[in-house]
N, C-alpha and C positions, 0 to 999 in steps of 0.2 A: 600674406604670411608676415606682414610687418607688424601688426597691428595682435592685440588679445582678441580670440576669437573668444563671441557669446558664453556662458557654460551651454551646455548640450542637454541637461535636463532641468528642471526645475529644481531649484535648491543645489545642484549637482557641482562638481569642482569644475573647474575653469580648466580647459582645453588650448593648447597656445597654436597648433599651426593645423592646417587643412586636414593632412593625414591624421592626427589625434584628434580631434574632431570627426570627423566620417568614421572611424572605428571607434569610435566611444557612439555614435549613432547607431550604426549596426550592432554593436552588443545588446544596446538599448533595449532592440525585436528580438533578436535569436539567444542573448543569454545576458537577462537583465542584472543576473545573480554578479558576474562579472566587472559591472560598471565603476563599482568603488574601488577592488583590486587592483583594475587596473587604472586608475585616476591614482591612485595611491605608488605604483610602481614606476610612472611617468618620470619625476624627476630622478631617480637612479637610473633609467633606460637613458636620459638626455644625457646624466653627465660620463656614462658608459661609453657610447657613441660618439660624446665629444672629445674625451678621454682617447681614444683609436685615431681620429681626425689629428688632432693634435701633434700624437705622434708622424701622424704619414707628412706633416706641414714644416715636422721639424727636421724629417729624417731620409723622405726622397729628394729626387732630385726637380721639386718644382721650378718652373723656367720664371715665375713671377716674383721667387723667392731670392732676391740676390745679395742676401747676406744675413747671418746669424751670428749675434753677440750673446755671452753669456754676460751677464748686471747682475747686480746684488739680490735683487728678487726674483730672478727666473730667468727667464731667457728671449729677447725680441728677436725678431723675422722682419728684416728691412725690404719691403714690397717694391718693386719697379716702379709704380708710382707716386713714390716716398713714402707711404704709408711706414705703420709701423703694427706689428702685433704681438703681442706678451703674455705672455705664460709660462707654466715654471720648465723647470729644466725636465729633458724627459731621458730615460734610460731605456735605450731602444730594444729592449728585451722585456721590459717589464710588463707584466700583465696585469689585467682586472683596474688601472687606473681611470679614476673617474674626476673628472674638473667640474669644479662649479662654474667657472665662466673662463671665458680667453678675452683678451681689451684688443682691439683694434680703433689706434689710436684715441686711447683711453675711454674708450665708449666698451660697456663689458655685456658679453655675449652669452647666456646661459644653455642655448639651442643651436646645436651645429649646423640644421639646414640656416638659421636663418642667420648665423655667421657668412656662412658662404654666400648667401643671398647679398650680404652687406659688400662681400670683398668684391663680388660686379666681375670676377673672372671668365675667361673661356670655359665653356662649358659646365661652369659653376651651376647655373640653373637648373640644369636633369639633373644632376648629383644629387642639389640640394632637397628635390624631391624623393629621390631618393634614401637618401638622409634621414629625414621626416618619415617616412615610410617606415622606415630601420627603426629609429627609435620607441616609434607606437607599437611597433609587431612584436620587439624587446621586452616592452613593455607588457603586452599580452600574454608572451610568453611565462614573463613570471609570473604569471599567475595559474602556472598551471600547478596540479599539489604534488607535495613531493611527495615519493613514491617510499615506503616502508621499507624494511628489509634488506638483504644483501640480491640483488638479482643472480637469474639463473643463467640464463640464455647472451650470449653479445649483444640480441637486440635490445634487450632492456637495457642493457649499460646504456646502450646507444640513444635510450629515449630521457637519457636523465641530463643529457647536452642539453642545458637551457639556452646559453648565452652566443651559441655561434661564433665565429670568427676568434680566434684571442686579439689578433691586430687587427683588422679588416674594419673600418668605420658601417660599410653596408653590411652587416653582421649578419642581422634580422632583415636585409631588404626584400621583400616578397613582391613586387609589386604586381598588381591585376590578381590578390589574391582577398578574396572580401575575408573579414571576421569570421563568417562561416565557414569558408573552406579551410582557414589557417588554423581551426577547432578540429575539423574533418580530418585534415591530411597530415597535419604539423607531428614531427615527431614524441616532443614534448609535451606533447598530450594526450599521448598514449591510446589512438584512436586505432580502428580495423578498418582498411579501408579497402574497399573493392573493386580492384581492377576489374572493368570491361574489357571482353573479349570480342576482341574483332576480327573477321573471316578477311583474309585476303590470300585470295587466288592464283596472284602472280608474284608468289614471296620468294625473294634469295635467302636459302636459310644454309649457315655454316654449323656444322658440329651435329648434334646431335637434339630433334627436338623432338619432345617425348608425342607421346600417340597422344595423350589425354588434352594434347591443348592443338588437334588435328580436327577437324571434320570432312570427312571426304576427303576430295583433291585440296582442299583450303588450311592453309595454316591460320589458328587462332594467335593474334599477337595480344601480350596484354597492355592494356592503356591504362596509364592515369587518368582518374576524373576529371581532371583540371583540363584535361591536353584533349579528353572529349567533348568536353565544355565549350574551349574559349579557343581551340583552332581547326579540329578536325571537321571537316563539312557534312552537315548533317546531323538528326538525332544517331545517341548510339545504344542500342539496347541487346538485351539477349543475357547468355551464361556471365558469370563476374570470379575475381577470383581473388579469398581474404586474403589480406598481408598486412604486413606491420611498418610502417615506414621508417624509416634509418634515417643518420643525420644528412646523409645527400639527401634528403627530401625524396627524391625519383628512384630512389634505390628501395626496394621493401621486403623480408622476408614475408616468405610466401607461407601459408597458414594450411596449404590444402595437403591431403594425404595422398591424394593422390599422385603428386608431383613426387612422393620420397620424403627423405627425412633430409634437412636443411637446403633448401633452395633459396636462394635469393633473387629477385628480379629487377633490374634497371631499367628502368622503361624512360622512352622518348618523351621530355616535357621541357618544352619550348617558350621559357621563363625563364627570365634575370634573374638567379638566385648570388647573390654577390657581385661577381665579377662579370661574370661571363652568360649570355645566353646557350645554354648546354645541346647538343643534340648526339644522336647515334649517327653516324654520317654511313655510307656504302661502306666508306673504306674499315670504317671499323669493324662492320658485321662479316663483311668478307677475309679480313684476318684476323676474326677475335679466335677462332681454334689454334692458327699456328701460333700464334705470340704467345697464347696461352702454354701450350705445348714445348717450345722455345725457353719461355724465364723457366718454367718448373722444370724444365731439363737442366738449364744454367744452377740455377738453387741445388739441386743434386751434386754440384760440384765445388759446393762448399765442403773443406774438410779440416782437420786438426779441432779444434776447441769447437770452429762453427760448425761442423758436419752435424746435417739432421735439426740444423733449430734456426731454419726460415721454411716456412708452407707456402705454397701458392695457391688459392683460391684457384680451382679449375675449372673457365669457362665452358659448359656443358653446352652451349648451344647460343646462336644469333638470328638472328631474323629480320629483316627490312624490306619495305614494301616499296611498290613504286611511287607513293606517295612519299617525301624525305619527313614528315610527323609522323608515321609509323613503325615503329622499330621496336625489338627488345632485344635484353641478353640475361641469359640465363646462367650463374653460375653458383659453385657451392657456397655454403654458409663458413664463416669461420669458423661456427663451432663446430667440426667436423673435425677441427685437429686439437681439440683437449680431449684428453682422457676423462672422463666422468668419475669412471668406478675410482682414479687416484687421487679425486677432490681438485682436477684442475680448471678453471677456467678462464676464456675467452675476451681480453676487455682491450675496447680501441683506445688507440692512444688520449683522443680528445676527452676520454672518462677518467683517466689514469690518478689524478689529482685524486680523486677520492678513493683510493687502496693505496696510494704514499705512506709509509707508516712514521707519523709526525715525530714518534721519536730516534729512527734511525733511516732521516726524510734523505740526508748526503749519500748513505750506505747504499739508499735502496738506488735511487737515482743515478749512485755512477756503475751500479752493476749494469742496468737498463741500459745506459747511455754505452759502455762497453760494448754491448750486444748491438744496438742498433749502429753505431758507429763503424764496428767491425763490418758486419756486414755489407752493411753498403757501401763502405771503399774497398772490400774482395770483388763484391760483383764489380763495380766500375770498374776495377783493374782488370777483370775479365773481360767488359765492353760492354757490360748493362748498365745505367743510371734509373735508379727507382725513383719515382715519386713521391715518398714517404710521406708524408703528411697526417694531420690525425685525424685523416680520415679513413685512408688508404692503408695506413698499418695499425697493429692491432697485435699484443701483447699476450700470450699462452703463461699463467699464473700458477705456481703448485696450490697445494693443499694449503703451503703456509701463507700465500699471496707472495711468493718472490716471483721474479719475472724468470722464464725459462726460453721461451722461442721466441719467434716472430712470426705473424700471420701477415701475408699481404697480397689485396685484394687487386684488381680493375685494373691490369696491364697497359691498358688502352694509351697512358700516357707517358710509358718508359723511352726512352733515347738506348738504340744499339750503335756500338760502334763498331765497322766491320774491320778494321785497321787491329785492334785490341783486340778480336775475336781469331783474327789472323795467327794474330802473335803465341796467342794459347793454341792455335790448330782447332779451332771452334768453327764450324760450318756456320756459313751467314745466310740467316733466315732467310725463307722467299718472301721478301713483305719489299714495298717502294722505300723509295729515298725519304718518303716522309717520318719514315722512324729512325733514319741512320744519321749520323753525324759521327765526325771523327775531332773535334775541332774540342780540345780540353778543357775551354771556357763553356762552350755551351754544356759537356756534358756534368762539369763542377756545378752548374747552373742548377741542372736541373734534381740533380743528389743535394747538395748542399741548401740551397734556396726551399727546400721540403723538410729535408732532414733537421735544418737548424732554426728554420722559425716554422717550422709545422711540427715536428717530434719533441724535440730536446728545449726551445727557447721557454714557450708556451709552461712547460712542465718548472725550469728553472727557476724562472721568474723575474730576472735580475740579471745581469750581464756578467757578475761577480762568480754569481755561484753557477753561471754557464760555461764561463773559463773554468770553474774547479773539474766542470762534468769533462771538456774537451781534450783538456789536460791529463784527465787519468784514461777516458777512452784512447788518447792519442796514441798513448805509453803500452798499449796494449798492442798496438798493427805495426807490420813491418815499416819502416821508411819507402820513400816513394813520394813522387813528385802530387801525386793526388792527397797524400797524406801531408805533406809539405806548404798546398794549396790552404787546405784547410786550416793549420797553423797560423800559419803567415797573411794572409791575402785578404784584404775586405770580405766581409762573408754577401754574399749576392743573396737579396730577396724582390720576388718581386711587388713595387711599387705600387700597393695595390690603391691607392689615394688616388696617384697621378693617372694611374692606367683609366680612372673613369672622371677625371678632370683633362681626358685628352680623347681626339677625335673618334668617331666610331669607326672600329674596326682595326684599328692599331694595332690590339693583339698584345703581349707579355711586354712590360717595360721594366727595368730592373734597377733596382736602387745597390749600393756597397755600404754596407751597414760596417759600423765597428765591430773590428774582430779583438773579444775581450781575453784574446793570448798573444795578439800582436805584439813587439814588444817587450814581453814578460820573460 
């Protein structure tokens, strides 16, 4: 990785690390049409990637990082081993920033894996692979064509997220996914992909699972390709079932009729897609009905100005096998709660950028940020914390494109609190201590750390005009110590740099980002 590798074809551009390399190979065979595109997309993927890196270097709390000056040209990172590293100043809210190079100690670095290769840190080396990976797959991805038209459906919003992550340096990390399958299964490519249906015998299944994905005594679960491929034992053959994959990758609406009209499926696929290696765990399947059943009852008790404009996706049904790779969950589509006939529709947060209307971009913005703001500190005041992110929420549009509701999907990773729940005379769900906490840091954590760099930062763009948005959301909710939090108080996200520059299995590490109404 030190070194220029070869070009990769004859006459062909120059590939700089392993991953850009192997995936400019494999395009080579399965889609030679591709090769220039993405040779040509390569350095805005590097300096994309490095641009995210950069940020996490300047703005968590790395333990190798023990000091940060601001100089007249940017900004140095004084390293525990005196080093020094320099680049410009970053605004921790900004998005889309791309660097041509960072200097460590004046030696300048155009390629973030092999930055990190150079800094010799803990765990520096799988990241940096990582890294590498992210930037070629980045890369790939732009070259998928842009798609015409105003879409109809959520899921096409959802397939026109090229760039992954807004913060996240592993953006595009796919790893163990060849060129082929990131053509196949990738959202951005707008592929049908066919879940395999596999019979298992001795399934715990919660809620409701339809007859047509039944045989006999055996429940059909549906599989990813990937997750039949590369961990389930054994060939897997038999009935499949079309879907369209979403920006979680494993998440896909479902294409058959016979399932009804908007189904979505999450299916078990046991891949590094960013951060985390993902699974359906027992516990999930075993309370995805009540939890589900639980917020959509909570959401019901929004009222005054909120009442009626948050939806919960309604988990229809779970399934897991005694295999822990085996799993699905099945729940509704979001489009399920726009009206059609009144011109409304459907689009997740991580699409939003494109129905902004460039000339009343502040208008629209803090209408939105009202809405999602509100929301989410009534429910926490009642003793839910959402995970808002822009993945998990998703925006109901009229006819003119103004923002009207909120759709929010995948409960799976809400915080109750029964203390809160008490206080309103709210019954607390039969579900384990793994969902409860009462403790007002974790549960600011887990609204806040979503809401403010997965809904509202992302969209802002700037720290500037994310105080304008907080500021007039703020002005809108009752006072209150959660609303007081969010004024005042470091805004918590989590460290998503540090979390895979630190040991495996660590779990959420969290950084206090500036709060741009601190202050003010």
């Amino acid at each position: 990785m030190g070194t220029l590798a070869p070009p990769c074809v004859p006459g062909g551009p120059v590939f700089q690390t392993a991953a850009e390399v192997a995936l400019a190979d494999e395009l080579q065979v399965v889609r030679p049409d591709l090769v220039a595109p993405y040779a040509a997309a390569l350095p805005g993927a590097r300096a994309s990637v490095l641009g995210r890196l950069w940020r996490g270097l300047v703005h968590e709390p790395v333990p190798w990082v023990t000091g940060r000056e601001t100089v007249r040209d940017g900004l140095v990172l004084r390293l525990a081993d005196g080093r020094r590293l320099h680049g410009p100043v970053q605004d921790p809210w900004a998005t889309g920033a791309v660097l041509k190079a960072v200097e460590l100690d004046g030696a300048a670095y155009a390629h973030p894996a092999r930055l990190l290769h150079a800094l010799g840190v803990p765990y520096g080396e799988g990241f940096a692979t990582e890294l590498d990976g992210s930037a070629a797959s980045l890369a790939l991805s732009r070259t998928a064509p842009v798609a015409a038209g105003r879409p109809g459906a959520s899921w096409e919003w959802e397939q026109r997220v090229v760039d992954g992550h807004p913060y996240h340096p592993g953006c595009r990390s796919r790893p163990g996914f060849t060129a082929a399958e990131q053509l196949a299964y990738a959202p951005e490519h707008r592929p049908v992909v066919r879940l395999p249906l596999v019979a298992a015998r001795e399934a715990v299944v919660a809620g409701a699972w339809p007859d047509v994905l039944r045989d006999g005594t055996a429940v059909l679960v549906p599989v990813h390709p990937w997750q039949a491929a590369h961990v389930l034992p054994g060939p897997v053959r038999g009935p499949a079932l079309p879907a369209r994959p979403l920006m979680a990758l494993r998440t896909l609406h479902a294409q058959a009729a016979e399932l009804g009209p908007g189904v979505d499926v999450k299916t078990a696929l046991s891949a590094r897609l960013t951060s985390s290696v993902r699974d359906i765990s027992a516990y999930s399947v075993a309370n995805a009905a009540v939890l589900s059943e639980f917020v959509e009852g909570l959401a019901a008790r929004l009222d005054g100005p909120l009442a009626g404009r948050l939806h919960i996706t309604r988990t229809l049904g779970a399934v897991g096998a005694p295999a822990p790779d085996l799993a699905a969950v099945l729940r509704e589509s979001p489009d399920r709660y726009a009206d059609r006939a009144a011109g409304e529709s459907v689009v997740p947060v991580g699409s939003l950028g494109a129905v902004v209307p460039a000339g009343r971009r502040l208008e629209w913005l803090t209408a939105y940020a009202e809405l999602v703001v509100g929301i989410g500190l009534r429910l926490l005041e009642l003793g839910l914390a959402l995970e808002a992110h822009g993945q998990n929420l998703l925006v109901v549009l009229d006819a003119g494109g103004e923002p009207r509701r909120l759709v929010y999907r995948d409960v799976a990773d809400t915080r109750i609190s029964p203390e809160r729940l008490a206080r309103h005379g709210i019954a607390v769900p039969a579900l384990t201590e793994r969902q409860h906490t009462d403790d007002p840091a974790a549960l600011r954590a887990k609204l806040f750390g979503s809401l403010v760099t997965g809904a509202l930062g992302p969209l802002a763009g700037d720290a500037q005009t994310l105080g304008t948005l907080l500021e007039a959301a703020l002005a809108t909710v009752p006072d209150g110590p959660d609303a007081a939090a969010l004024r005042t108080h470091p805004l918590p996200a989590k460290a998503l740099t540090l979390m895979r520059l630190s040991a495996p299995g660590t779990g959420d590490v969290w950084a206090a980002l500036p709060n741009p109404l601190a202050g003010a």
